[in-house]
C-alpha positions as MATLAB code, in Angstrom:
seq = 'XXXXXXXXXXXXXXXXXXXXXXXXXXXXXXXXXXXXXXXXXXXXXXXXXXXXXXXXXXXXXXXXXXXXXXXXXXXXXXXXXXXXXXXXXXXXXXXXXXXXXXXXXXXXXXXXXXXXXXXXXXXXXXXXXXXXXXXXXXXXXXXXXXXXXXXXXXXXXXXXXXXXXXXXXXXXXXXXXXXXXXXXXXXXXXXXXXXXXXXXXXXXXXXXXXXXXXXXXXXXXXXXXXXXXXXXXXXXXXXXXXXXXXXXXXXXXXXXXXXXXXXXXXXXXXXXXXXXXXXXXXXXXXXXXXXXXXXXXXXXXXXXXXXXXXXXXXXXXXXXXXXXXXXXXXXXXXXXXXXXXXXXXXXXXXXXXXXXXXXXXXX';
ca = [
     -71.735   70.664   41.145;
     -71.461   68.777   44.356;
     -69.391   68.364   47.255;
     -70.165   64.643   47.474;
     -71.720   62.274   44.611;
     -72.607   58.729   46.089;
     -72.912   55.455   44.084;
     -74.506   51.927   45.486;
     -77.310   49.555   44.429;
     -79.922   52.876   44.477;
     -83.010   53.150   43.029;
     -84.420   49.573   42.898;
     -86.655   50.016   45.678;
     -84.649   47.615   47.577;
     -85.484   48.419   50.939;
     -81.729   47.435   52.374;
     -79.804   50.033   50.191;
     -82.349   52.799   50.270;
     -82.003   52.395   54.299;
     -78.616   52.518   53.864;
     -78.895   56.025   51.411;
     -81.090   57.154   54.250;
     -78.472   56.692   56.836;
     -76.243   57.797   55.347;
     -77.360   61.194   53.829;
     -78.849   62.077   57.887;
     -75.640   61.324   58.629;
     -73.950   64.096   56.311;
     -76.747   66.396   57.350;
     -75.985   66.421   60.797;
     -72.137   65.697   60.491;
     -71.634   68.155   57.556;
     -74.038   70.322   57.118;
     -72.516   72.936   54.255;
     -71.906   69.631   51.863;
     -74.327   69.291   48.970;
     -74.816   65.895   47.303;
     -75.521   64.466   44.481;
     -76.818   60.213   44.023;
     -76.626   57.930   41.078;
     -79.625   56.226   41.054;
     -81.473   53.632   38.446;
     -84.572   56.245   39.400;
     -83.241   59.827   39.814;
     -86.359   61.742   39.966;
     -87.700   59.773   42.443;
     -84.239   59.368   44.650;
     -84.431   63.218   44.307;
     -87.847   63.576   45.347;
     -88.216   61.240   48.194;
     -84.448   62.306   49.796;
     -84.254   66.033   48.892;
     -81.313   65.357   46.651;
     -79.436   65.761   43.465;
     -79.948   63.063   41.709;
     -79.149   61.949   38.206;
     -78.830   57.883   36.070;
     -76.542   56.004   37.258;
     -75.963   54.650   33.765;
     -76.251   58.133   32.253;
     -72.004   57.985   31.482;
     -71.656   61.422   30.311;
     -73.876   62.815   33.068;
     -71.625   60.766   35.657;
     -68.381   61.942   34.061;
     -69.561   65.908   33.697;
     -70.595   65.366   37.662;
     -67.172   63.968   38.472;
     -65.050   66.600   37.633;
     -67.015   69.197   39.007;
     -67.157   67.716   42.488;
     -65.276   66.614   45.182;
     -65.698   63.539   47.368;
     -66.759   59.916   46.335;
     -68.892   57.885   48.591;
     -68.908   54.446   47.533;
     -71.164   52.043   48.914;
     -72.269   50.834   51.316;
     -73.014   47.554   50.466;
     -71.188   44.143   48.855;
     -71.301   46.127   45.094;
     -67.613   44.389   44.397;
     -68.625   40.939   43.909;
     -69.086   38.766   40.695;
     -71.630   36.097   42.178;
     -74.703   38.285   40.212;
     -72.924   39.048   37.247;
     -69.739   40.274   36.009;
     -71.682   43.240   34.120;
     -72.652   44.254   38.326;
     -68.909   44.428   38.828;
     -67.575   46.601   35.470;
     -69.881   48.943   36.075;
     -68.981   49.637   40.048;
     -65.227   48.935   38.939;
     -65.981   51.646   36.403;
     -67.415   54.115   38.820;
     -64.223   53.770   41.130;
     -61.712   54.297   38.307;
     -63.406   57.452   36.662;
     -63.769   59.067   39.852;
     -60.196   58.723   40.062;
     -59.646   59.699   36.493;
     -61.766   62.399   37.045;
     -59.299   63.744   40.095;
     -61.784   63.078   42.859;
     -60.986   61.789   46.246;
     -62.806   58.379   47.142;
     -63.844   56.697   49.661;
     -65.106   53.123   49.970;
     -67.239   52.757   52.800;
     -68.184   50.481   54.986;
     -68.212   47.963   52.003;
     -68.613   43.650   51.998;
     -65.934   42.902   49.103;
     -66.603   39.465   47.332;
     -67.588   36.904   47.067;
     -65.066   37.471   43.502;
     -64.667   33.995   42.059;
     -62.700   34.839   38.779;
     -59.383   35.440   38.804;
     -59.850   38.548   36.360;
     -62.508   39.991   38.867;
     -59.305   39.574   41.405;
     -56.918   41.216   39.604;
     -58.987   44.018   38.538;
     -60.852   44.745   41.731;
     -57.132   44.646   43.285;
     -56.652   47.131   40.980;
     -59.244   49.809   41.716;
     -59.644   49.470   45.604;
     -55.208   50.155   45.728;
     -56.061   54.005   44.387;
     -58.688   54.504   46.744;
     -58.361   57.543   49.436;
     -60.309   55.743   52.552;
     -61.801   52.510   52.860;
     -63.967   50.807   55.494;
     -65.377   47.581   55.950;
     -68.167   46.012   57.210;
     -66.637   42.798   58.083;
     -63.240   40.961   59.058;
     -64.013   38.952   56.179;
     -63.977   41.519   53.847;
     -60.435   42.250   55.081;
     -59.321   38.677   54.642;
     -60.421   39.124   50.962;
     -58.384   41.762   50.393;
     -55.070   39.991   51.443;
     -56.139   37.142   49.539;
     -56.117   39.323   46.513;
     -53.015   40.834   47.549;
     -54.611   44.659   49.131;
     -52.415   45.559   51.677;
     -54.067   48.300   53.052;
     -52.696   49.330   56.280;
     -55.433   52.076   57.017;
     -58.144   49.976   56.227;
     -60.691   49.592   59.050;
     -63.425   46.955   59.906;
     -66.295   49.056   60.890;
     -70.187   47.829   60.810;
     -73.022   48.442   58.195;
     -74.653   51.493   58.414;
     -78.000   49.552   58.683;
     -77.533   49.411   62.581;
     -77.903   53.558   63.042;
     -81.314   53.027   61.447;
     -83.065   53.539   65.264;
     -80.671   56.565   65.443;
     -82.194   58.682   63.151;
     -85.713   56.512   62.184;
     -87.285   55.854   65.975;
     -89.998   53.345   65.919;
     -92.844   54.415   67.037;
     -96.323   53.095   68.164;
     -97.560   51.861   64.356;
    -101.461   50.748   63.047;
     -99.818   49.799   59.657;
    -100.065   46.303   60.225;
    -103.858   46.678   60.535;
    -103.709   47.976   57.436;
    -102.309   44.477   56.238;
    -105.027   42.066   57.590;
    -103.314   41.928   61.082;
    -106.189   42.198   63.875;
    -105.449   44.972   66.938;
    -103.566   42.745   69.866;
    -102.790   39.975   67.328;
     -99.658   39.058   67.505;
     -97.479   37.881   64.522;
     -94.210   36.946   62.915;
     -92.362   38.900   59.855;
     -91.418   37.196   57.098;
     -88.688   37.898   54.379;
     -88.149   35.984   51.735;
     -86.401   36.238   48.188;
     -86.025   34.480   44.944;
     -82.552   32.287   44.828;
     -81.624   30.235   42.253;
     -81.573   26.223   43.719;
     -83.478   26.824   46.647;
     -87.022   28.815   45.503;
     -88.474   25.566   45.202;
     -87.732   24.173   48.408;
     -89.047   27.847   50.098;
     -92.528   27.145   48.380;
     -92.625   23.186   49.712;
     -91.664   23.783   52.877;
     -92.361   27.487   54.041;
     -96.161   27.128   53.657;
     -96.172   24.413   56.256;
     -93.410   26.437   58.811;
     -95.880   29.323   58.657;
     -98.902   27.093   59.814;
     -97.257   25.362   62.041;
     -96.037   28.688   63.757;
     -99.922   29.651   63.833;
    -101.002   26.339   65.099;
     -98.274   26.079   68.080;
     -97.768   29.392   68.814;
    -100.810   31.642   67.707;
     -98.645   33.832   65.177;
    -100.248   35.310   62.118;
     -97.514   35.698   59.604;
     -96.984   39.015   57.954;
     -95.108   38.983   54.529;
     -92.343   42.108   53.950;
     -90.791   42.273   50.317;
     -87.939   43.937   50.872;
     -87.148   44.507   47.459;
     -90.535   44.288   46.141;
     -90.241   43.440   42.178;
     -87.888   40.715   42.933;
     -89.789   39.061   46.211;
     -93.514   39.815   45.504;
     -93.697   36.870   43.262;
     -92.484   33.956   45.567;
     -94.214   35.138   48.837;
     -97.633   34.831   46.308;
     -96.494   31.397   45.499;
     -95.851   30.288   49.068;
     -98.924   32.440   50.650;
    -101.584   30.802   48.222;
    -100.267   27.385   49.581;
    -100.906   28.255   53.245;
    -103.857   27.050   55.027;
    -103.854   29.587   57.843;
    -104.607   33.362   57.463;
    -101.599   35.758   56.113;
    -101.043   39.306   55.598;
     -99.176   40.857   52.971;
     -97.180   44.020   52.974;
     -98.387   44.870   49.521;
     -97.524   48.646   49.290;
     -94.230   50.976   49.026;
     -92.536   51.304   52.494;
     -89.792   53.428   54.007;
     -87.368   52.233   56.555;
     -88.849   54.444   59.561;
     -92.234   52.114   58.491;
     -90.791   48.560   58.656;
     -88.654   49.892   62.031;
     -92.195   50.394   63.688;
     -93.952   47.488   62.383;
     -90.570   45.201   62.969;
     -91.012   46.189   66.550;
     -94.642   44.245   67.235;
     -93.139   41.434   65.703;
     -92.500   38.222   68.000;
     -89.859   37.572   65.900;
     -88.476   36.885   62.090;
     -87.801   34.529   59.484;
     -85.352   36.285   56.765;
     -83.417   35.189   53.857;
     -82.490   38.801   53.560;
     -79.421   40.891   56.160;
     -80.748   44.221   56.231;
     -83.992   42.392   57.738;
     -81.950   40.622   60.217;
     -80.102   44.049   60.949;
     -83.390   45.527   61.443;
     -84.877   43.450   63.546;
     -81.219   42.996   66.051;
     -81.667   46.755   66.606;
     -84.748   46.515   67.876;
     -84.224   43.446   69.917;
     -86.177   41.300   68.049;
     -85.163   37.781   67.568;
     -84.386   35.723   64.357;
     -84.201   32.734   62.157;
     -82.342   33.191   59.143;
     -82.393   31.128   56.123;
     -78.997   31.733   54.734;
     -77.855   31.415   51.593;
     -74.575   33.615   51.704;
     -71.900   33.470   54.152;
     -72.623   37.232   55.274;
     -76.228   35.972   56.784;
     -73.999   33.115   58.477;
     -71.496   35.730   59.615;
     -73.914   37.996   61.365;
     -75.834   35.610   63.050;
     -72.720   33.919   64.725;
     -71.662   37.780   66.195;
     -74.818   38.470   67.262;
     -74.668   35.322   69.505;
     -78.149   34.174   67.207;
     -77.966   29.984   66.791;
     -81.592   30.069   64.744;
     -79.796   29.072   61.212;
     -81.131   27.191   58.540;
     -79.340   26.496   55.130;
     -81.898   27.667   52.744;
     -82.024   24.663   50.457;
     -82.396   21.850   53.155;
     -84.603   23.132   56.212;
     -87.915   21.588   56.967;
     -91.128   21.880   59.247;
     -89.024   19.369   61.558;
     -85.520   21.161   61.270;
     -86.927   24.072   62.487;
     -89.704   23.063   65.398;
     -86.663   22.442   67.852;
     -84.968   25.738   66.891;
     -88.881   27.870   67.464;
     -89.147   26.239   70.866;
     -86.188   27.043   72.021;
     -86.461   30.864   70.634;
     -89.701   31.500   72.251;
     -88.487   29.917   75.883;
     -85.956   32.095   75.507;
     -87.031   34.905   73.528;
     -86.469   38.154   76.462;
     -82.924   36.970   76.865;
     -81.969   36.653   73.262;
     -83.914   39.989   72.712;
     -81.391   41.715   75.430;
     -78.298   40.157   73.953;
     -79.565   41.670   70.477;
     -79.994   44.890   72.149;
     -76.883   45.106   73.665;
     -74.976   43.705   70.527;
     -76.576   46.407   68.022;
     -75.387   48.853   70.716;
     -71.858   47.715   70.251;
     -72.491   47.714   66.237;
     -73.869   51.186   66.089;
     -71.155   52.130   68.124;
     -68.297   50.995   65.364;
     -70.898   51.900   62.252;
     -70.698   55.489   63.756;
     -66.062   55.120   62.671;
     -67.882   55.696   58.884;
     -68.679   58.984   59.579;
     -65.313   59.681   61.587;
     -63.150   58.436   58.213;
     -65.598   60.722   55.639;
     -65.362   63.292   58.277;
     -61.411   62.688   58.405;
     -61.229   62.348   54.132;
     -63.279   65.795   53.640;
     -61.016   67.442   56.417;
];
C-alpha cells in the first residue's frame, strides 16, 4: 500500500520523463515527507532500484488495480500522455489508468500535463470524459487549456503552471563535470550538444543536411559536436547515421545517463541543437542558448516564451537556413544566455504551483 502511485511515460530510459520522475519524487520528499509511493513503470525493478521506490508494470492490470484500492492519491503525469498523434493504443491505456483510479475510489490529480494534440473525434469525447472526474489538474501550457474548451472541459480550477523539467537545477546542481572527456571531447575544447530523434517525414532530411550543419559549426566556429540520445533506443540509430557522414571529429554520449549528468555536461556547452523539449528545458535553465528543430507545436511554443528566435522546421532547414541564425546566436550569445536565465527563473517559479495543488489535494 501507498499513499501516492504515479503513472507517465516511465521506464523507457527516456531521459525527459525520468527527469521529470526525479523531480518530482524530491519534490514529495521534501514537501511530504511521511508519503510513501509507489511508480508504474515499463521497468519496475530498475525504477525501484535507481529511485528508492515501489515500483511495479505498468501493464501488470491486476497488480495496478490491487495497488489502486489500497492507496490514496493519483499523480498523473507529467507529460503530453493524452494525445493520439503516437497511437491510439498510447491513449486507452493512460485513459484507462485515469478511469480505474477513479473506479478504484482514489483521488487524482493530473499534473502539470500537455493535453493533445487529439485528432479523432472519439479520442475527444472520451478524453473529455476522463479529465471531467478528475480531483486537480494542472497544465503546462495555455494551450493545453485552449484544448480543453475546445473539447468542451470547463474546468474552472484548472491552472496553467510550467513543466516540472525547469526545477531540475533545484534539486540536480551542475557541477564542474570531466564526463565529456570521457566522450572524445579534449580538456578546454569547446563544443555544441546535439539532440536528435527519429520522426517520421523528416529523418531523411536530418541525415542530408545535419552532417554538413555540424561541420560547418566546426569550421566557422571551432565547435566539436557532442551527440546526447535522450531516449537512447529510439535516437542511437539516427545520430550513427548522421555521425558516420560527418567529416569533422564527433563525440558520442554512448552510455546510460542521469539528469544531474547531462545538467553538468549541458553547462560547458556553447550552445544546442534539439529536436527534443526536455533538452531545450535543460539547457534554458542553465542559460544556455538554442536552436530547435521543431516538429511539434510545443517546441514552437517554448521557444517563442523564452524570447528564443533560433527555429527551424525540421523537414526544410539547411546548411544556409541556419548560418544566419548561428551568427547571430554567437554575437549575441551572453545576452540571450541572461534572458534564458531570467525566464527559467520565472518558470521554476510557476512549476513550483504543482507542488502547492498536490500539497492542497493530499490536505
Amino acid at each position: 500500500m501507498s499513499d501516492i502511485v504515479i503513472s507517465g511515460y516511465l521506464g523507457y530510459k527516456n531521459s525527459g520523463d525520468e527527469a521529470l520522475l526525479w523531480v518530482l519524487l524530491e519534490s514529495i520528499r521534501e514537501n511530504f515527507p511521511d508519503k510513501s509511493v509507489t511508480v508504474l513503470s515499463a521497468k519496475p525493478a530498475e525504477t525501484a532500484s535507481h529511485y528508492g521506490v515501489r515500483a511495479i508494470g505498468r501493464f501488470n492490470a491486476p497488480a495496478i488495480i490491487f495497488e489502486f484500492l489500497r492507496s490514496d492519491t493519483l499523480i498523473f503525469g507529467g507529460g503530453s500522455l493524452l494525445q493520439d498523434l503516437t497511437s491510439r493504443r498510447s491513449l486507452y491505456y493512460y485513459l484507462w489508468v485515469l478511469n480505474t483510479a477513479d473506479r478504484c475510489g482514489m483521488k487524482t490529480i493530473m499534473l502539470a500535463n500537455g493535453i493533445g494534440p487529439l485528432l479523432r473525434e472519439g479520442s475527444r469525447r472520451m478524453t473529455a470524459k476522463a479529465i471531467r472526474r478528475v480531483d486537480a489538474l494542472t497544465l503546462r501550457d495555455e494551450k493545453s487549456l485552449l484544448l480543453l474548451r475546445e473539447i468542451g472541459v470547463s474546468r474552472p480550477d484548472a491552472i496553467v503552471t510550467a513543466d516540472p523539467a525547469f526545477l531540475l537545477t533545484k534539486y540536480t546542481a551542475p557541477k564542474t563535470s570531466r564526463l565529456p572527456y570521457s566522450f572524445g571531447i579534449k580538456p578546454g575544447e569547446h563544443y555544441v550538444v546535439v539532440s536528435i530523434r527519429t520522426q517520421r517525414g523528416v529523418s531523411s532530411r536530418l541525415e542530408h543536411e545535419l552532417p554538413d550543419m555540424c561541420d560547418y559549426i566546426f569550421e566557422r566556429y571551432g565547435l566539436k559536436t557532442l551527440f546526447v540520445p535522450m531516449q537512447y533506443e529510439k535516437d542511437i540509430s539516427i545520430i550513427r547515421r548522421v555521425a558516420s557522414r560527418m567529416k569533422h571529429p564527433f563525440a558520442i554520449w554512448d552510455c546510460p545517463f542521469t539528469a544531474s549528468d547531462v545538467a553538468s555536461v549541458l553547462g560547458g556547452a556553447v550552445f544546442t541543437i534539439s529536436m527534443r523539449l526536455h533538452m531545450l528545458i535543460y539547457a534554458a535553465t542553465l542559460g544556455v542558448p538554442s536552436v530547435a528543430i521543431s516538429c511539434d507545436s510545443k517546441i514552437d511554443a517554448l521557444m517563442d516564451e523564452a524570447g528564443q528566435p533560433f527555429v527551424m522546421p525540421a523537414g526544410k532547414f539547411t546548411v544556409d537556413d541556419i548560418a544566419p541564425i548561428l551568427d547571430r546566436l554567437m554575437s549575441h550569445r551572453n545576452e540571450y544566455s541572461q534572458a534564458l536565465l531570467k525566464f527559467s527563473s520565472a518558470m521554476a517559479r510557476r512549476a513550483e504551483m504543482n507542488t502547492a495543488a498536490l500539497g492542497k489535494l493530499l490536505g
